[in-house]
Each structure stands twice: as C-alpha cells, then as structure tokens.
C-alpha positions as CSV (number, residue, x, y, z in Angstrom):
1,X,117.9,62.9,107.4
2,X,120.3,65.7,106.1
3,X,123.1,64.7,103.4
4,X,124.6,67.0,100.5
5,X,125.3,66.3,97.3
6,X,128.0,68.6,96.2
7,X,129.3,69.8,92.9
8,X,131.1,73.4,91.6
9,X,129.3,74.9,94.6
10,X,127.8,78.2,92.6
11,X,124.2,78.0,93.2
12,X,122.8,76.8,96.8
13,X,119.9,74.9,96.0
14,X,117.8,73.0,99.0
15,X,116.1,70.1,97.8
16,X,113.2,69.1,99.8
17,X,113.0,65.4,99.0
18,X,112.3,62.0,100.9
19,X,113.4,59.9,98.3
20,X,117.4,59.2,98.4
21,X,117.0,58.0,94.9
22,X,115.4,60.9,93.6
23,X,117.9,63.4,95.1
24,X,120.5,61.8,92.9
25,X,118.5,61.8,89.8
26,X,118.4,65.6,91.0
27,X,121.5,65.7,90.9
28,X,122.5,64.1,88.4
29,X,120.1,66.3,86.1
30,X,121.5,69.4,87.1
31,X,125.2,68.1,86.8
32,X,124.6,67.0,83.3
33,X,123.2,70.4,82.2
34,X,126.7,71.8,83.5
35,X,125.8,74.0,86.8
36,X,128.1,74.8,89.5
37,X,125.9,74.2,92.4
38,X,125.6,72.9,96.1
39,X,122.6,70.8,96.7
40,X,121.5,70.7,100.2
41,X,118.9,67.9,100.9
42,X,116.2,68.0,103.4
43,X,113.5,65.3,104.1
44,X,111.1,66.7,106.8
45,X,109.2,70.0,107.5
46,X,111.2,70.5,110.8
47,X,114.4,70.3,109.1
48,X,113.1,72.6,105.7
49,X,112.2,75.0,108.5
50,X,115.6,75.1,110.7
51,X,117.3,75.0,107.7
52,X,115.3,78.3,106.2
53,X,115.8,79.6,109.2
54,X,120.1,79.3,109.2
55,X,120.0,81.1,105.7
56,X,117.5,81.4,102.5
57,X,119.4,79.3,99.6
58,X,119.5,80.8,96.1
59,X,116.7,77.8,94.8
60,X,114.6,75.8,96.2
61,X,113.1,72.7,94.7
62,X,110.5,70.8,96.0
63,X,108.7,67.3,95.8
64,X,104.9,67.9,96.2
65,X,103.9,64.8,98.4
66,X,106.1,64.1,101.5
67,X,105.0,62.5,104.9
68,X,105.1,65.2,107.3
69,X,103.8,68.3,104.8
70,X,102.4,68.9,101.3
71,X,103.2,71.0,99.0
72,X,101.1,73.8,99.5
73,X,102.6,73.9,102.5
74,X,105.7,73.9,101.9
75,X,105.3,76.9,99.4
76,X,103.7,78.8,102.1
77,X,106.7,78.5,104.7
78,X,109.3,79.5,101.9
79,X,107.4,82.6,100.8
80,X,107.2,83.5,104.7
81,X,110.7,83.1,105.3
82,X,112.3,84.0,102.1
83,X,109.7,85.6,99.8
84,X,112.5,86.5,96.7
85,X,113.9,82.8,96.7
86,X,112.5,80.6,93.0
87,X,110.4,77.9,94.0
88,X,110.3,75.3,92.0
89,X,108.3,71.5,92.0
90,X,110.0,68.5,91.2
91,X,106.8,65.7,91.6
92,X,106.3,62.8,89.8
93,X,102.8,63.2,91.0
94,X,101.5,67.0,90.1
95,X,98.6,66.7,87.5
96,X,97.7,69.8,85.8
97,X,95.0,71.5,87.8
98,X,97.3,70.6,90.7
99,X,100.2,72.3,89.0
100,X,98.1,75.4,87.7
101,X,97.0,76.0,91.2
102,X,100.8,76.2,92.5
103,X,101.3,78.6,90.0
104,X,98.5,80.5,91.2
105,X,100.1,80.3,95.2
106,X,103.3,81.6,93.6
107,X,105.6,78.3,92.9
108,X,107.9,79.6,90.0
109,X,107.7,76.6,87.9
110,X,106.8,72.6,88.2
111,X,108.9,70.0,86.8
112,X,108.2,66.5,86.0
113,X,110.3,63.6,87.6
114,X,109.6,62.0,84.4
115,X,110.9,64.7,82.4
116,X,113.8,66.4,84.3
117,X,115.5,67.4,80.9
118,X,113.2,70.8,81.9
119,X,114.8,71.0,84.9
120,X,118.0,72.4,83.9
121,X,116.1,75.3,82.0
122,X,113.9,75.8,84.1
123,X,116.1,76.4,86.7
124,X,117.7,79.1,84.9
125,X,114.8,81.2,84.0
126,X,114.2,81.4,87.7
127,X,117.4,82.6,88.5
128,X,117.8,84.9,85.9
129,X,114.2,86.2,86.7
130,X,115.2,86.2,90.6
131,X,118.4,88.4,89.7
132,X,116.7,90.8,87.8
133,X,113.8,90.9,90.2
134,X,116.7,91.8,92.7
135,X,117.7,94.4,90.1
136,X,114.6,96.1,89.9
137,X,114.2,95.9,93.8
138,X,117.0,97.6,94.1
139,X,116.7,100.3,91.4
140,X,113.6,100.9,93.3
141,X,114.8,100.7,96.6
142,X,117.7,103.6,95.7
143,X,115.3,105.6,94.4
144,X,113.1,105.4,97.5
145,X,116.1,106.6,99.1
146,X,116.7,109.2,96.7
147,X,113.6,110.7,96.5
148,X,113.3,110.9,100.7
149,X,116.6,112.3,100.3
150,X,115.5,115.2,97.9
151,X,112.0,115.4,99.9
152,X,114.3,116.0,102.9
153,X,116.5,118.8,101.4
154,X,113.3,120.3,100.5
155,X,111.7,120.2,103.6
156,X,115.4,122.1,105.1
157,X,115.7,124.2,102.0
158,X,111.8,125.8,102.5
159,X,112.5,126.0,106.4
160,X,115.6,128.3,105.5
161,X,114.2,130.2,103.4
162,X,111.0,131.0,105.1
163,X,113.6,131.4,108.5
164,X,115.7,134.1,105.9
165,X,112.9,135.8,105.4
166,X,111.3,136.5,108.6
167,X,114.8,137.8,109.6
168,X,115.2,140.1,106.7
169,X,112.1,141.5,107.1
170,X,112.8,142.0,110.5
171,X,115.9,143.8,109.7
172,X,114.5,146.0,106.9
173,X,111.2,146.8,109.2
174,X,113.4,147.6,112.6
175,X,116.5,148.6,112.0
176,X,116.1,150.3,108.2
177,X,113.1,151.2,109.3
178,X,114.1,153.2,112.5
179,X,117.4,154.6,110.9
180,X,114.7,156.7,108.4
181,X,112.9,157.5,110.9
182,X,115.8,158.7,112.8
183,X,116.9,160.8,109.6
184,X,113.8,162.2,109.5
185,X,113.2,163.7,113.2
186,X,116.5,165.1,112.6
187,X,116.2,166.7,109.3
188,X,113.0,168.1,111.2
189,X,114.8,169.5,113.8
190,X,117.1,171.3,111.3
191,X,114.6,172.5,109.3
192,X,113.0,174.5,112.4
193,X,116.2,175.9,113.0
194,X,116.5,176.9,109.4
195,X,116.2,181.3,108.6
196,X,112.4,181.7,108.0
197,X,112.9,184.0,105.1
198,X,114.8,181.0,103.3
199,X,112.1,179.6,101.6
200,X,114.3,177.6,99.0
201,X,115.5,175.6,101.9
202,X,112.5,175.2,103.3
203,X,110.9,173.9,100.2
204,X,114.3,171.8,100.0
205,X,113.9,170.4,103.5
206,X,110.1,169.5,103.0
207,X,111.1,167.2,100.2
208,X,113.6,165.3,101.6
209,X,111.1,164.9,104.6
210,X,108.6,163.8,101.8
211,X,111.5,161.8,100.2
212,X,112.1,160.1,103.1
213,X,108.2,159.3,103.9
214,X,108.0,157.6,100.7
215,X,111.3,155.7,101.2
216,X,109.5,154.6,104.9
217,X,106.3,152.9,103.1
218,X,108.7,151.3,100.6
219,X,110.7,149.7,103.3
220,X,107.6,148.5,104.6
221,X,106.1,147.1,101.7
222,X,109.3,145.5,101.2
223,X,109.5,144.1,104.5
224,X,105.3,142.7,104.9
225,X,106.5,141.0,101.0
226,X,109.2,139.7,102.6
227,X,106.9,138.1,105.5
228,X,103.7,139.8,106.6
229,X,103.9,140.1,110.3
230,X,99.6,139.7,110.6
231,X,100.5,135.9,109.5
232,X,102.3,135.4,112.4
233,X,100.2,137.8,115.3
234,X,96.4,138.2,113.8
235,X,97.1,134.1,111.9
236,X,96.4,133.0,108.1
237,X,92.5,134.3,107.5
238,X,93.6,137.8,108.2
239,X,96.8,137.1,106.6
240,X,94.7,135.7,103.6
241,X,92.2,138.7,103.9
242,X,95.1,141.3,103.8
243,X,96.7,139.4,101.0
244,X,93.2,139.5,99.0
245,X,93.0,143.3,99.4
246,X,96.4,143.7,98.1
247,X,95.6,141.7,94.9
248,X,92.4,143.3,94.2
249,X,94.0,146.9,94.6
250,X,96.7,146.1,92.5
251,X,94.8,144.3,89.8
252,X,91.2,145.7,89.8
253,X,90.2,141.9,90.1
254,X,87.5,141.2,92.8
255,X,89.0,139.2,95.4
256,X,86.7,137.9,98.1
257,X,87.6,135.3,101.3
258,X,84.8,132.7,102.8
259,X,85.2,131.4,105.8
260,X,83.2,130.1,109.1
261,X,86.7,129.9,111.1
262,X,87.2,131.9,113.9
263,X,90.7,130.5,114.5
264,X,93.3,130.3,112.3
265,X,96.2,130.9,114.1
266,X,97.9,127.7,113.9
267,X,101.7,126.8,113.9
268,X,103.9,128.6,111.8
269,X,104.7,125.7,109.1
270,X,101.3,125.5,108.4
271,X,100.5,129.0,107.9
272,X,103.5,129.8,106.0
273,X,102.3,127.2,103.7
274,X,98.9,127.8,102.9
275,X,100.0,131.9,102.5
276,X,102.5,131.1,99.9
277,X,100.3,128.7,97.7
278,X,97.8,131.3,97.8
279,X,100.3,134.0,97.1
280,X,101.1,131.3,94.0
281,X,97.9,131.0,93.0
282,X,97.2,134.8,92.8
283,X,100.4,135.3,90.7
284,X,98.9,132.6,88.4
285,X,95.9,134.4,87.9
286,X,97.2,137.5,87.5
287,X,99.7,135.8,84.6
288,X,97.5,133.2,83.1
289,X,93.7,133.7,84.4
290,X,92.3,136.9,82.8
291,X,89.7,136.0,85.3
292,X,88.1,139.4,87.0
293,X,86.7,137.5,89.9
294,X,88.5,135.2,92.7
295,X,86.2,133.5,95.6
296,X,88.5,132.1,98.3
297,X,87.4,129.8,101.0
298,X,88.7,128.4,103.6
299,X,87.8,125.4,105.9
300,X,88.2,122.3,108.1
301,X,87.6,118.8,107.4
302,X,88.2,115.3,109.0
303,X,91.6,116.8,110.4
304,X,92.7,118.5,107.5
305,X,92.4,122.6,106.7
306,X,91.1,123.2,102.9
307,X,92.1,126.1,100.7
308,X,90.0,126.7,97.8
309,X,90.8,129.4,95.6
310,X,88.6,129.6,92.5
311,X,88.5,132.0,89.5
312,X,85.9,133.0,86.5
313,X,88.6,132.8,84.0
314,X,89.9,131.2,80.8
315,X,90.6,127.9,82.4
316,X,93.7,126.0,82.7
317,X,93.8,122.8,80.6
318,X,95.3,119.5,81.1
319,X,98.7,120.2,79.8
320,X,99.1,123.2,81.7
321,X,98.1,121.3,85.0
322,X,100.6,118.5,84.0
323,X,103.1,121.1,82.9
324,X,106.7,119.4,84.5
325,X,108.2,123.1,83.9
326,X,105.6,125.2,85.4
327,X,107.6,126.2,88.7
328,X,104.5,127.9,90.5
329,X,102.7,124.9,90.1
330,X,105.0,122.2,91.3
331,X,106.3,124.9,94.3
332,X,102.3,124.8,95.2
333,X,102.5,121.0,95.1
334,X,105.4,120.4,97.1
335,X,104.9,122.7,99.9
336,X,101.6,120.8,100.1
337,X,103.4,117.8,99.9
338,X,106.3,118.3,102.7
339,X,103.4,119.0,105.0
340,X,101.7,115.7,104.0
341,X,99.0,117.5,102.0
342,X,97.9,117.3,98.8
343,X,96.7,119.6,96.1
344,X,93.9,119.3,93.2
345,X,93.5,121.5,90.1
346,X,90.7,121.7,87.8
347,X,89.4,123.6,85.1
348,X,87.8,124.0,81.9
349,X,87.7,126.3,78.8
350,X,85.7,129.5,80.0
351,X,84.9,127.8,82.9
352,X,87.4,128.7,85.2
353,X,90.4,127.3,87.0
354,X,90.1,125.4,91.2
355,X,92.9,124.7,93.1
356,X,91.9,123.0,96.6
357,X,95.0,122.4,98.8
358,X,94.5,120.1,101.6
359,X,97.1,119.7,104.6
360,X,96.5,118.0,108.4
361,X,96.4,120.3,111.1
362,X,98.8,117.9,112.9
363,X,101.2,116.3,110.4
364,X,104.5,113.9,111.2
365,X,106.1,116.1,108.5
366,X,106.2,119.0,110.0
367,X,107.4,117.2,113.4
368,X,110.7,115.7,111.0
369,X,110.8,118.7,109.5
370,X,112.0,120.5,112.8
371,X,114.1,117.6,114.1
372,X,116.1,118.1,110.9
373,X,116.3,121.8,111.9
374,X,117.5,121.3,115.3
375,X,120.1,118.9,114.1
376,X,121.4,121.6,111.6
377,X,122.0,123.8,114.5
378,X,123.8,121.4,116.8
C-alpha cells in the first residue's frame, strides 16, 4: 500500500505506518499544529526501502511494531541510507526502556499515539536541530576546503621558494662568481705589465686583487645561504654537519651531530625540509636558548626519518611553544606538516629545550606536492 496525505506541501515527511487510521490521526495532528507539509505513507519494509532509495524525505516518522520489520530495524535502514534525516516514533506501544533504548540507537524522539499533542513540537525540534546540524556540517565542510586550500598554496608557495633559491644561488655562484674571477685574472694580467718601479700601483693593484678575493668568498657565502650545494651532492647529514660547524664558528656554542646513517641522500623535498627546520631551530637558539651546547641526532624509525635537535639552555615554556605569532616555530611545523610529518617540542626551566621532527621517507604529500608543480608549468 502507498497513498499520500497531502497538505501545504513544505516539509516531506514519510510515515511508516500499517494502520490507515493512524495515518490520518497523523495527519490530522500535524495539520492542526499548522505545518505545510507532504506526508508520504508507507506500510512495508520493501516499500520504506524503494522509497529511501528514490530520495531521503526531510522527516521520517515511524510506528515501532509493523508485520514485516520492527523498529529497530527500521531505524537501522534510515541511518544507512540517509544518516542526517530526524527520526522520530509514533507507537502506541513503546514503553520506556523500549523508548530509552531508541534513543540510545539514534531515533531523535518518540511520541505517543495517545499523546500526539507532542507531535507537533516535537517535530519541530528535529527540524530545527537537522537544519542547524546541516549548518554546522557545512561551516565545517568549507573550512575543510579552506584549509586544504591554504595547505595547498603552502605546499606551491615552499616549492617556489626553495626552486628561487637554488636558481639564485646558482646564478650568484656561476655567473657572479665567474665574472670576479674573470676581473681578477685580468687585473692580474695588467698588474704584470705595470712599470716595476711604480710601487703605488702596485700596492694599488694588489688591493683590488685582495678586494676582489674577499668580494669572491662573500658571493659564496651568499650563494651556499641561499642553498648549500653539499645538501643536494654529499645529502642532508653532511649538509647538517656543515651547517653545525657554521653555527658553532659563529656562535662559540658546541654543536655536535649523532648519527648511525650512512645514507642520507634522499629526495630533494625531504632534505630541503629537515635543513631548514634545523636551520630554524639553530636561529632559535641562538635568539632565545642561551644554551652553550647543541646535540643533534639523526635517525630512522618505522618509515619515518627523526631529527632531534636538543639544547642545555633556559628552556622554552608552554606559552612560547603555543606562541600563534612565533613565525619560526609554526614555519618548522608546517614544513613538517606539508610533508605529512609532525613536530614535538619540549622543555623545561633550566632544563633545556627538544624539538623532534618526524617526516616519512615516502610521503603522498610530497607526490601532490609535484603534481601541483607540473600543473603550474603546463
């Protein structure tokens, strides 16, 4: 059987119900507490299913006993087919325990056939809770989308960068590089050709030469800042270890690197990362730290590569780990992160300050990461 009982028609309803009479009592409930609505009646699993199948109503209301399926049963087939959609009972036979326990399986609400004044408010609770359920989802959902968005951008953005980088450096190193040394084989050449018994030209073209010399080692510093070429030939432990030496000249702190890899020469992604968040770090201990000893380790785990870099300092607190504004920290988070990584930080006062990042040494991220890359380019 399959009739419809039709009114304003505002809010679908599908009324699984065996007994004509109570359909109209339903009905008349509903009509009586003034809603628009289309009331589409059902009498039998097979046609609750086909018709759940053609389209998920707005309501559903449901008599507990019927010949060919209970209740619980019932429930179970609408939240499998349309999980969002207000259930509601409408049983002249639901005693309490019963009617607890359909709470419990997720039925929105159970009213008496004895007391279908509720109906009508009841009714509208669970719409208004559907629609702001709805709300929420989809708040939730755009943010999803959002944030993937942003996570995306991020992913390009740290690609072009690292990609501007190497190709300034390269510049700077090559052709910078090579012009100097171009200058200076020919200020050579004229200095040999210049009177010997001019000595203030001599002394003149000695330093330039010098000049020049020093402008040479700037333009390499400049250029292994810019990206260090051992990350990319020699791979990240040497890169680390050159790094490390760096820091410790330049600070006077002692900077030492533990490791029982031999190879560390992985894919560029992931050796770019772990260098900058260890460059990070190292900048952070040279701000915050006043630490005058770093131990660095490196290692592999269960698929992932680990970066620990500890210090014998002050100790970072809570708030300063939590810190929203502290660029160096989030940058070392979300480099991590695009990589599908993670990163811990610890410390306590005059204990010291750990930061362990953790990245796979195969990640889907870095896979994306590239097809968004390639699809930049085309």
């Amino acid at each position: 059987m399959n009739s419809a009982v039709r009114a304003k028609a505002e809010i679908d309803i599908l009324l699984l119900e065996d007994s004509c009479r109570d359909v109209e009592l339903v009905a008349h409930a509903l009509r009586r507490g003034g809603l628009g609505f289309k009331v589409e009646h059902v009498d039998s699993k097979r046609a609750f299913i086909q018709r759940l199948n053609q389209r998920a109503p707005d309501l559903i209301l449901s008599d507990f006993s019927l010949p060919t399926l209970d209740g619980y049963t019932a429930l179970a087939i609408a939240h499998k087919k349309c999980p969002e959609v207000p259930f509601i009972f409408v049983s002249g036979t639901l005693g309490e325990e019963t009617a607890i326990e359909t709470l419990k399986k997720g039925a929105t609400d159970y009213v008496l056939k004895e007391r279908l004044v509720r109906l009508v408010p009841s009714v509208q609770r669970a719409l208004r809770e559907a629609r702001e359920r709805t709300g929420r989802r989809r708040a939730q959902e755009q943010l999803r989308r959002s944030h993937k968005q942003l996570r995306t951008l991020s992913d390009y953005l740290q690609y072009v960068r690292e990609e501007e980088q190497i190709r300034i450096a390269r510049e700077v190193h090559d052709e910078l590089g090579q012009s100097l040394t171009g200058l200076k084989l020919q200020l050579t050449w004229l200095a040999s050709r210049l009177p010997k018994r001019s000595k203030p030209l001599h002394e003149k073209a000695r330093s330039m030469a010098a000049h020049i010399d020093e402008t040479i080692q700037v333009v390499r510093r400049i250029a292994t800042e810019l990206r260090p070429g051992v990350l990319d030939t020699a791979g990240l432990l040497a890169a680390l270890e050159w790094q490390a030496n760096a820091f410790q000249t330049q600070t006077g702190i002692v900077c030492e690197v533990k490791t029982q890899m031999k190879e560390t020469l992985w894919d560029q992604d992931l050796n770019t990362a772990f260098f900058r968040i260890f460059q990070e770090a190292l900048t952070n201990i040279i701000r915050h730290a006043k630490a005058t000893k770093v131990e660095v380790r490196l290692a592999e785990a269960r698929g992932q590569v680990v970066l620990e870099v500890t210090d014998n300092g002050r100790g970072i607190s809570d708030a300063e780990i939590h810190n929203t504004k502290s660029i160096g920290l989030l940058g070392i988070r979300e480099r991590a992160a695009l990589l599908g990584g993670t990163v811990r930080i610890k410390g306590g006062r005059g204990k010291g300050t750990a930061l362990t990042a953790r990245i796979p040494k195969t990640s889907v991220a870095r896979t994306r990461l590239h097809s968004h890359e390639n699809s930049h380019h085309r």
